[in-house]
Structure formats: structure tokens, C-alpha cells
C-alpha positions as CSV (number, residue, x, y, z in Angstrom):
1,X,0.0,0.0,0.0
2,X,1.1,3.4,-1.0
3,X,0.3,4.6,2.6
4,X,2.9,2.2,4.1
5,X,6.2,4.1,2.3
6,X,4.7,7.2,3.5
7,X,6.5,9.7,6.2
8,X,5.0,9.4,9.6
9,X,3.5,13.0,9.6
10,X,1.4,12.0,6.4
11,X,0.8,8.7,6.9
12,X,-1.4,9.2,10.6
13,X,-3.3,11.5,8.2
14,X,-4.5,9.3,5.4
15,X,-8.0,8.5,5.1
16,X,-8.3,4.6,6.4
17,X,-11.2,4.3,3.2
18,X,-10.2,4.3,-0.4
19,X,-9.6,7.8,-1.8
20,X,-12.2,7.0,-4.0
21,X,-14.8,6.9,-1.3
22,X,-14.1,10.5,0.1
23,X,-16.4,13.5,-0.8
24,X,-14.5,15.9,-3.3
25,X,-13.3,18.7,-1.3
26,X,-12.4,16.2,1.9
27,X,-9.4,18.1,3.4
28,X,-6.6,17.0,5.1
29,X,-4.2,18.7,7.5
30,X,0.2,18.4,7.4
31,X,1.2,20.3,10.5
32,X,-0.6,24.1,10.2
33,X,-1.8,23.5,6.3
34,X,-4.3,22.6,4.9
35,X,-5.2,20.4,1.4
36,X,-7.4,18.7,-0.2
37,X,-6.8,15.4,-1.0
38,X,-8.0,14.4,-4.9
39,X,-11.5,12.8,-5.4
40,X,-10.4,10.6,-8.1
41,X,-7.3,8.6,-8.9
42,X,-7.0,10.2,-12.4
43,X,-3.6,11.9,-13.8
44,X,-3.9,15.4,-11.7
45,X,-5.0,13.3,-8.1
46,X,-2.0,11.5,-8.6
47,X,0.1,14.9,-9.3
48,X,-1.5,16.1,-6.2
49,X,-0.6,13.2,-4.1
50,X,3.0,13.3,-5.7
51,X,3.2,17.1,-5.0
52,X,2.2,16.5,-1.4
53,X,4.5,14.5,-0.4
54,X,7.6,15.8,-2.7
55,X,7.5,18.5,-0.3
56,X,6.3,20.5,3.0
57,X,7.5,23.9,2.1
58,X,3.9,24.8,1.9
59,X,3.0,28.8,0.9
60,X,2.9,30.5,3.8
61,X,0.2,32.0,3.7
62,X,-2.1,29.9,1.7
63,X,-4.2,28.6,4.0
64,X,-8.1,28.7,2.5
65,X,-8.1,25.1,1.4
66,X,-11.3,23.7,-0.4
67,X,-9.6,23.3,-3.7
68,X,-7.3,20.6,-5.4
69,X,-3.3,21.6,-4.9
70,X,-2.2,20.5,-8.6
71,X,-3.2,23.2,-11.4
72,X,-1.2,23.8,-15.1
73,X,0.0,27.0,-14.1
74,X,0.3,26.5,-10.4
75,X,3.5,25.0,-10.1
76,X,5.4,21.7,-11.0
77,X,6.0,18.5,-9.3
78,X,9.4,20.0,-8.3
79,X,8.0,21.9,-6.3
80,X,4.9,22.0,-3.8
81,X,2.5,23.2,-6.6
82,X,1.2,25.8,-4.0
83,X,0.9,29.8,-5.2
84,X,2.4,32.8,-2.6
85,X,-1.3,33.9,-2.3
86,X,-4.7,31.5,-1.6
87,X,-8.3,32.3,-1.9
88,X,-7.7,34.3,2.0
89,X,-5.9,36.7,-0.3
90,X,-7.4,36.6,-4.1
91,X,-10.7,36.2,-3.3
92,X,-11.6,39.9,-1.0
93,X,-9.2,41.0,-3.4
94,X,-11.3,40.3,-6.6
95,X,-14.3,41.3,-4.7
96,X,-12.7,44.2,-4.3
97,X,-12.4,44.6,-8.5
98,X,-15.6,43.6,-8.5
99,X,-16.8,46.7,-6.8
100,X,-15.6,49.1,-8.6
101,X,-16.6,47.6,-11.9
102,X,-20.0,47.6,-10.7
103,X,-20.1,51.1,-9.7
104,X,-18.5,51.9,-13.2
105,X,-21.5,50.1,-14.5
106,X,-24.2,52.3,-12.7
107,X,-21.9,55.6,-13.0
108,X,-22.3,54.6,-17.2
109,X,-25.8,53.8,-17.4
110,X,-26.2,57.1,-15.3
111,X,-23.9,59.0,-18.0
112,X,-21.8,60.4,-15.3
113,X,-18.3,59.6,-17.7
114,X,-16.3,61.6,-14.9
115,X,-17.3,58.6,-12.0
116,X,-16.6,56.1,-15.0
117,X,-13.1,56.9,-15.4
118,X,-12.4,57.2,-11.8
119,X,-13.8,53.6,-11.0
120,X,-11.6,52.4,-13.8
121,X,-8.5,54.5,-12.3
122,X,-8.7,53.1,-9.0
123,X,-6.8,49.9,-9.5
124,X,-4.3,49.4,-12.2
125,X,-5.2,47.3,-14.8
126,X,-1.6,45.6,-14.7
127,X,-2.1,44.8,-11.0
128,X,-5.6,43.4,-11.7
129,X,-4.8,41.0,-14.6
130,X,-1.5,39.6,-12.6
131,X,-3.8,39.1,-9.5
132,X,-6.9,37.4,-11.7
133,X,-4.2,35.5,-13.1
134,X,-3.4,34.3,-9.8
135,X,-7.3,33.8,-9.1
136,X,-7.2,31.5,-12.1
137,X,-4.4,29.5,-10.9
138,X,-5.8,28.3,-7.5
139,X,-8.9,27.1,-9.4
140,X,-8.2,24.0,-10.0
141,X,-10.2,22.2,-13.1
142,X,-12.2,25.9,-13.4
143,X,-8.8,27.5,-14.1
144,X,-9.0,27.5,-17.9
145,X,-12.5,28.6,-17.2
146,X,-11.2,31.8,-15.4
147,X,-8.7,32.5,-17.9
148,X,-11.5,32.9,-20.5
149,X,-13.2,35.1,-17.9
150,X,-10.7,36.9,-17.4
151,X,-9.7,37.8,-21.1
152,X,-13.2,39.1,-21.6
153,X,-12.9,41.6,-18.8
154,X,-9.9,42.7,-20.3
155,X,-11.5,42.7,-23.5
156,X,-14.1,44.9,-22.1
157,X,-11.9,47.1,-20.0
158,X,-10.1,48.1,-23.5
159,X,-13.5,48.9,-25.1
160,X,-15.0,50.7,-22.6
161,X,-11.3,52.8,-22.4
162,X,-11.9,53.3,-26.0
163,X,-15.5,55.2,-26.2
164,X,-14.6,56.6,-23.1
165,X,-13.6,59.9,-24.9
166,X,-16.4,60.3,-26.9
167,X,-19.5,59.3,-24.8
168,X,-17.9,61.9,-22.2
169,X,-18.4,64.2,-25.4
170,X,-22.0,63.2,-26.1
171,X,-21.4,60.7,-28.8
172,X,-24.6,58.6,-28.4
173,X,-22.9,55.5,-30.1
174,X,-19.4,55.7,-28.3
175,X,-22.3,56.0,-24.9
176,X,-23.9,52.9,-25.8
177,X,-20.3,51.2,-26.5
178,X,-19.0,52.4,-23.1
179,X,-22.7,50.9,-21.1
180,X,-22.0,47.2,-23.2
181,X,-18.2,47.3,-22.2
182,X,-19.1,48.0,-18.9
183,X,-21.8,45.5,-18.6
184,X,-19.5,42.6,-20.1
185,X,-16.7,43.6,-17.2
186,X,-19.3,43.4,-14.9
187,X,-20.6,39.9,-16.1
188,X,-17.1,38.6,-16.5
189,X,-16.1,39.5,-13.4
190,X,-19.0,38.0,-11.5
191,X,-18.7,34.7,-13.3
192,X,-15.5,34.5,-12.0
193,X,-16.1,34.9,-8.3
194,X,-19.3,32.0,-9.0
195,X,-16.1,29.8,-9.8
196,X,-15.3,29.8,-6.1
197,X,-17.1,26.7,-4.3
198,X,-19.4,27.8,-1.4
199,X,-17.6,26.2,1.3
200,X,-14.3,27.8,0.2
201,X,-16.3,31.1,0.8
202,X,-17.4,30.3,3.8
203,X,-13.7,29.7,5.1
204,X,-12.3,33.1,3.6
205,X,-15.7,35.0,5.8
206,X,-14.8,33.1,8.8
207,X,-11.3,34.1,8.7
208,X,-12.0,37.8,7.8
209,X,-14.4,37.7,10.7
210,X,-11.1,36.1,13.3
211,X,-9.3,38.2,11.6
212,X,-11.0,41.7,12.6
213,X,-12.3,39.9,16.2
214,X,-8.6,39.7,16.9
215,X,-7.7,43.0,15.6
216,X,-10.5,44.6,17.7
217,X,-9.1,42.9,20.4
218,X,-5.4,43.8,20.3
219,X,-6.8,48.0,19.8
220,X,-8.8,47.3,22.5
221,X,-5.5,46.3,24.7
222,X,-3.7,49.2,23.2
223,X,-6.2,51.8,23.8
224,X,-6.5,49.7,27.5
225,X,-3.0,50.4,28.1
226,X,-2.8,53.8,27.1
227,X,-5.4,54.8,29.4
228,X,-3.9,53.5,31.8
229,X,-0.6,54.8,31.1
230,X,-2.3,58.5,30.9
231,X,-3.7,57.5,34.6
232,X,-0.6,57.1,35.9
233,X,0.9,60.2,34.4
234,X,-2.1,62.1,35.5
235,X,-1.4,60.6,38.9
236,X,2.2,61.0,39.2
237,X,1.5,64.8,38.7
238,X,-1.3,65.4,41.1
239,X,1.5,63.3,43.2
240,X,4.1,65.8,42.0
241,X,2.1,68.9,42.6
242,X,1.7,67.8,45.7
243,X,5.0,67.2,46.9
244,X,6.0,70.8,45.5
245,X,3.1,72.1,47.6
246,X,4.4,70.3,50.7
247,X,8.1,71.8,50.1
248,X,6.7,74.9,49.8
249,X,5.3,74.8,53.0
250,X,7.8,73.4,54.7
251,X,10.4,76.3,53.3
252,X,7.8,78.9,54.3
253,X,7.4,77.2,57.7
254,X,11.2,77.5,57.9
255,X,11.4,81.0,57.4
256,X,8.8,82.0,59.9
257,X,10.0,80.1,62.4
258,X,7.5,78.2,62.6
């Protein structure tokens, strides 16, 4: 049995059923990271196995797991297969794309060119395409998919660029160019974040939501400790006055001869 040449830290972890039996996103846990073991003993489950245990220099931090490890353009069996950035990162992050496309969108079909260009301003296009590219990666069979996706929005970023000019000059047609550019952006984009599996979703909001309880807890310390350091000071100088008072009596009380 495969599991039987297997190191110690991943053998105690295999599945005592058939890999066959397990439910497709069944996840399994090497030290702090997480991965999903393949459904299926096809060609890419046995990459992923191989890639597992050719190596623990897992990506720091992707944790979100929910998603087979072994994609095209994800990495090689030389190496863990495993991007810099998981669905924690990528996914808020073309969320965040999302947004502003769909506020270019209603800023369009409102005419208001000015809000158009700022929504398309507000992230560069270089950074987005790298970072959907990325996106694309982690998917695992959906990543040609996103690719297509992908080259649509850009596709529809470069149109909507295009007419910019002249439906900000009242060209009716370059308008109606710059709403249907928009509009495939905006479908394009939210086909991509439907690639994403529920659950996987469900882990990145759970996170986010850690994520903010701990960082409301740690201001919560600080501010805790800086009211209580601005206690002490406001102590130590009634304490101070005091003492200054005290000499000054004591002084006066020495030249009168008390």
C-alpha cells in the first residue's frame, strides 16, 4: 500500500477508506496547512498526491483550502505546486475589482463619464490582470474557465477605455459602446467569483471575521494600556504637585520660624 512508504507525519493522516470513497473537497491537515486530498485517482489526483508528499515547504500563507493543490500553471512537481497567495488573499481581493466595476456600471448607465473613469482609475489594470491570473491558478479544473473570464474583462476594460472619450463628449454610439463594455466587465467578473465553491467562501468569511475579532481585540488592549498609562501620568502629577506644595510649606514654615 502506497500509505505504508509514506512519512509518519502524512501517513497518521491518510484516510483509512479508499480515496475514492471520500467527498470531493475532503481536506486533510500536514502540521498548520491545509489540502485537499483528490477525489479521483486520475492523472492530476496523482500529481496532487506526488506534489504532497515531494514536499512541506507549503506557501505560507495559503491557507483557504477547499480546492485541489495541482493546477497547469500552479507550479510543477518540483516543487509544492502551492501559489504565494490562496483564496484568504485573491478572493476579498477580486471582490474588491468587483466593486468598482459595478459602480463603473451604474456611473455609465447614469452617464456620469467623470465617475466612469475614476472607477476604472482606481486599480491598475496591470495589477488586476496579474492578480486574476493568480485567481485562475488556484482554481483548480475551473482555471481555464477563469482564464476565458478573465480575457473578456480585459477585453471589455479596453473597449469601454476606448468610447470613453467620446461618450464623455456626447457621442450617443461611443455612450452605448462604453454601457455594453461595462456591462460585459461586470458579467465577466462576477462569473469569475461564481467559480469559487461555497464552502471555500465560507472559510475566507470566517477568517475575515477572526481576523477583525482579533484586531479589535489587540486596539482594545492598546487603547486599555494607554489609558492607563495616561492615569498614571495624571497621577504622578497630582502626586508631583503635591509634593511641590508640601516643600513649599515646609520652606515657608522654615522662614517663619514656625
Amino acid at each position: 500500500a502506497l500509505s505504508a512508504h509514506l512519512p509518519s507525519f502524512l501517513r497518521l493522516r491518510m484516510p483509512s477508506r479508499p480515496i475514492l470513497k471520500q467527498p470531493p473537497w475532503r481536506s486533510s491537515i500536514v502540521g498548520d496547512t491545509h489540502f485537499a486530498l483528490p477525489s479521483s485517482s486520475n492523472r492530476r489526483g496523482v500529481l496532487c498526491l506526488a506534489a504532497a508528499i515531494a514536499s512541506r515547504q507549503w506557501a505560507a500563507s495559503a491557507r483557504v483550502d477547499g480546492i485541489p493543490l495541482y493546477a497547469p500553471s500552479a507550479g510543477t512537481i518540483g516543487s509544492s505546486g502551492l501559489p504565494d497567495d490562496g483564496f484568504e488573499v485573491l478572493l476579498p481581493r477580486v471582490e474588491g475589482f468587483a466593486a468598482n466595476v459595478d459602480a463603473a456600471v451604474k456611473a455609465a448607465r447614469e452617464n456620469d463619464w467623470d465617475k466612469v473613469r475614476a472607477a476604472l482609475s482606481a486599480v491598475p489594470l496591470d495589477y488586476q490582470s496579474s492578480n486574476l491570473g493568480k485567481y485562475a491558478a488556484i482554481l483548480g479544473d475551473d482555471a481555464y474557465t477563469a482564464l476565458g473570464f478573465k480575457r473578456d474583462y480585459l477585453s471589455g476594460t479596453q473597449a469601454l477605455t476606448s468610447a470613453l472619450a467620446g461618450a464623455a463628449s456626447g457621442n450617443e454610439k461611443q455612450a452605448e459602446r462604453a454601457i455594453m463594455a461595462a456591462e460585459l466587465m461586470q458579467s465577466s467578473m462576477r462569473s469569475l467569483l461564481d467559480l469559487v465553491p461555497p464552502a471555500v467562501i465560507s472559510q475566507v468569511r470566517a477568517r475575515e471575521k477572526a481576523l477583525a475579532n482579533a484586531i479589535a481585540r489587540e486596539e482594545k488592549a492598546a487603547q486599555e494600556k494607554a489609558e492607563r498609562k495616561a492615569e498614571e501620568k495624571r497621577m504622578a502629577d497630582v502626586v508631583e504637585k503635591a509634593m511641590a506644595n508640601f516643600d513649599s510649606l515646609n520652606e515657608e514654615f522654615d522662614q517663619t520660624g514656625g
